[in-house]
C-alpha positions in Angstrom: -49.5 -89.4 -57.6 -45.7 -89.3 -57.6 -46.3 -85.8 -56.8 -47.5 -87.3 -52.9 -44.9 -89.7 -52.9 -42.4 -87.1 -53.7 -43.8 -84.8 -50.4 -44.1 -87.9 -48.5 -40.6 -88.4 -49.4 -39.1 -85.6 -48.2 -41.4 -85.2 -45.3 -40.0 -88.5 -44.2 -36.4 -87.4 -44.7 -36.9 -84.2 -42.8 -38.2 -86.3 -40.0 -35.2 -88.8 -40.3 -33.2 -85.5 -40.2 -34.9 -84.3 -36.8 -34.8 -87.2 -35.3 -31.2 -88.0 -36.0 -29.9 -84.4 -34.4 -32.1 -85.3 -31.6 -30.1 -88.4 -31.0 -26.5 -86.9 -31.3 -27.2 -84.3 -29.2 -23.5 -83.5 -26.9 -23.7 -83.5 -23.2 -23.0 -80.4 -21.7 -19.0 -79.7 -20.4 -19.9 -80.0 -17.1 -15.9 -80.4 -16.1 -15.4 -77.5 -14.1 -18.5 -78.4 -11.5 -17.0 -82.1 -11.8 -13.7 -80.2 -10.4 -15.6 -77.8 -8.1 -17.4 -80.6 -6.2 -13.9 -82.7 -6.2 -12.4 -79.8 -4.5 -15.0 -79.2 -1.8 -15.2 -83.2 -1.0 -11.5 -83.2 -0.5 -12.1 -80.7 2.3 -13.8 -82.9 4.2 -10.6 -85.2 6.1 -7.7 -83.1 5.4 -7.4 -80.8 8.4 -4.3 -81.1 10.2 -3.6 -80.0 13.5 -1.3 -77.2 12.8 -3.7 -75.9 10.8 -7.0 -76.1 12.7 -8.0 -73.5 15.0 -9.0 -74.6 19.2 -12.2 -73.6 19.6 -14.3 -74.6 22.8 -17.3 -77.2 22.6 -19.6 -74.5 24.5 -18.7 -72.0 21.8 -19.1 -74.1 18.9 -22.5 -74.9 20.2 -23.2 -71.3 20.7 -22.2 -70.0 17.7 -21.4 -73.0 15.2 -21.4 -70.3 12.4 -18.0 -68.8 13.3 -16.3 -71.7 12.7 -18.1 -73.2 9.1 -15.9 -74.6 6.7 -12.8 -74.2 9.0 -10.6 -76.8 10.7 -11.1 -77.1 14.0 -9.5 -78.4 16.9 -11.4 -78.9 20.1 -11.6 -81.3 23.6 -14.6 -83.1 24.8 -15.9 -86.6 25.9 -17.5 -88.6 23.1 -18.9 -91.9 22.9 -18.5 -91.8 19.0 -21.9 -90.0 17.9 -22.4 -87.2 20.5 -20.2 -84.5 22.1 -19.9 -83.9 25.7 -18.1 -80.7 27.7 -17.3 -83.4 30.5 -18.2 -87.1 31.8 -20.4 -85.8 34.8 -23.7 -87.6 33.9 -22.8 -87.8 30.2 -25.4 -85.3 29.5 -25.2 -83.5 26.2 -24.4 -79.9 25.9 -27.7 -78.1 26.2 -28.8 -77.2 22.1 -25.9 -79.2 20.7 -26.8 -79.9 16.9 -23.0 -81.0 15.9 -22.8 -84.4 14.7 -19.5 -86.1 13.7 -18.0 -88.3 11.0 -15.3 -90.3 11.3 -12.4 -90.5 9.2 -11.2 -93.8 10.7 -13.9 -96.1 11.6 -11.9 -97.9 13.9 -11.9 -94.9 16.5 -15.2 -94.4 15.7 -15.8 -98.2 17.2 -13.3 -98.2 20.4 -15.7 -95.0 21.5 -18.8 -96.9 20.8 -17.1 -99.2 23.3 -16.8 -97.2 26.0 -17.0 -93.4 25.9 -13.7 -91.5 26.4 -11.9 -87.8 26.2 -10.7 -87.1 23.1 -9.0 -84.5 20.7 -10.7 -83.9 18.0 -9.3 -82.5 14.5 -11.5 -81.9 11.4 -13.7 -79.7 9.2 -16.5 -78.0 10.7 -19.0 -78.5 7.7 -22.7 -76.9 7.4 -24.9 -80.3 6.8 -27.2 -78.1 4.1 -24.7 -77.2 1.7 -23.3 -80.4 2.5 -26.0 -82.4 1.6 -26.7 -80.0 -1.8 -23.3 -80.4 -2.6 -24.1 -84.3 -2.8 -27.1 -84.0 -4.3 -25.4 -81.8 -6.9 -22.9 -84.8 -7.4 -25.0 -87.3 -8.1 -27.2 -85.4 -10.8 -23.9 -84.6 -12.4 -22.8 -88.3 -12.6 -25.9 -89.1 -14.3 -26.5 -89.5 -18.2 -27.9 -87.1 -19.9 -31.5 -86.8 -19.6 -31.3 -89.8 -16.5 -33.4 -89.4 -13.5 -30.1 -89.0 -11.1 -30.1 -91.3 -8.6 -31.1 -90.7 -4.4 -28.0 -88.9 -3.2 -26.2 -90.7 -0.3 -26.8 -88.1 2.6 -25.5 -91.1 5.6 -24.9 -90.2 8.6 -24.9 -87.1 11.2 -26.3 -85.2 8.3 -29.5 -86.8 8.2 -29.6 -85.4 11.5 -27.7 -82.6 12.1 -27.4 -78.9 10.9 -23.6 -79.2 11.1 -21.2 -81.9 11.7 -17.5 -82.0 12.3 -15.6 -84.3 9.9 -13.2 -85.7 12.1 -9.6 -85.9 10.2 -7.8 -87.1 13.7 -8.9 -88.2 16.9 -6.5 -88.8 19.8 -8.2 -90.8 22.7 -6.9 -89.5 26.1 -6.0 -91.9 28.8 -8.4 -92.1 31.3 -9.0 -93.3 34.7 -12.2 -95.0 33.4 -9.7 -96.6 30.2 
């Protein structure tokens, strides 16, 4: 009999043993993609205009590829959610997929106003990778073994392919201002 309690024993503390390495188990280093997604997410509103590169609304819509990842500089009428190549009829450029976010909500709201001609400055970003990126964030915020939470995809990336992430905005005076 003490024979069984001495298997029993030591079957127990093996289990204790398994059971305890299961428990202490170290998250992975997962630094450098902490870093990585840091870097990319700082990409988003720091275009200047000295760096960014004029490009015209009709070739953007054309061939939004060209420009990915870059900052851009480009003209058009907005009315805070949709580009336009001019104010005749406010009609959107025929196959325009570009949506916007705004840097400073406050310009974003004056356009929402009233449309108007601006210059626009910012990143020309594609809304997949963007939105994988995000996604990528989140699961790497989470605690080991955690269902991550919904990533926040807001905005003209619900909607959009690609969306310019407007660092500066300069409103030009109008006559309809």
């Amino acid at each position: 009999m003490t024979g069984d309690r001495s298997i029993a024993r030591i079957a127990g503390a093996a289990l204790l043993l398994a059971l305890g390495a299961c428990a202490t188990q170290v998250a992975p280093d997962n630094s450098a993609e902490r870093a990585a997604n840091a870097a990319y997410f700082n990409g988003d509103f720091n275009c200047a205009k000295a760096d960014a590169r004029p490009i015209d609304l009709k070739l953007l819509n054309a061939a939004p590829s060209q420009d990915m990842e870059r900052c851009v500089a480009l003209e058009a009428f907005t009315d805070g959610s949709a580009l336009y190549v001019n104010a005749a009829h406010m009609n959107p450029v025929k196959a325009s997929k570009v949506g916007l976010y705004w840097k400073d909500d406050a310009i974003a709201h004056r356009l929402k106003l009233g449309p108007s001609f601006v210059v626009i400055t910012g990143r020309l970003r594609d809304c997949a990778k963007h939105n994988a990126m995000t996604a990528q964030a989140a699961k790497l915020q989470s605690a080991p073994g955690a269902v991550p939470a919904e990533p926040a995809i807001i905005g003209a990336c619900k909607t959009a392919a690609a969306a310019i992430f407007v660092s500066d905005a300069e409103i030009v005076p109008t006559a309809m201002d």
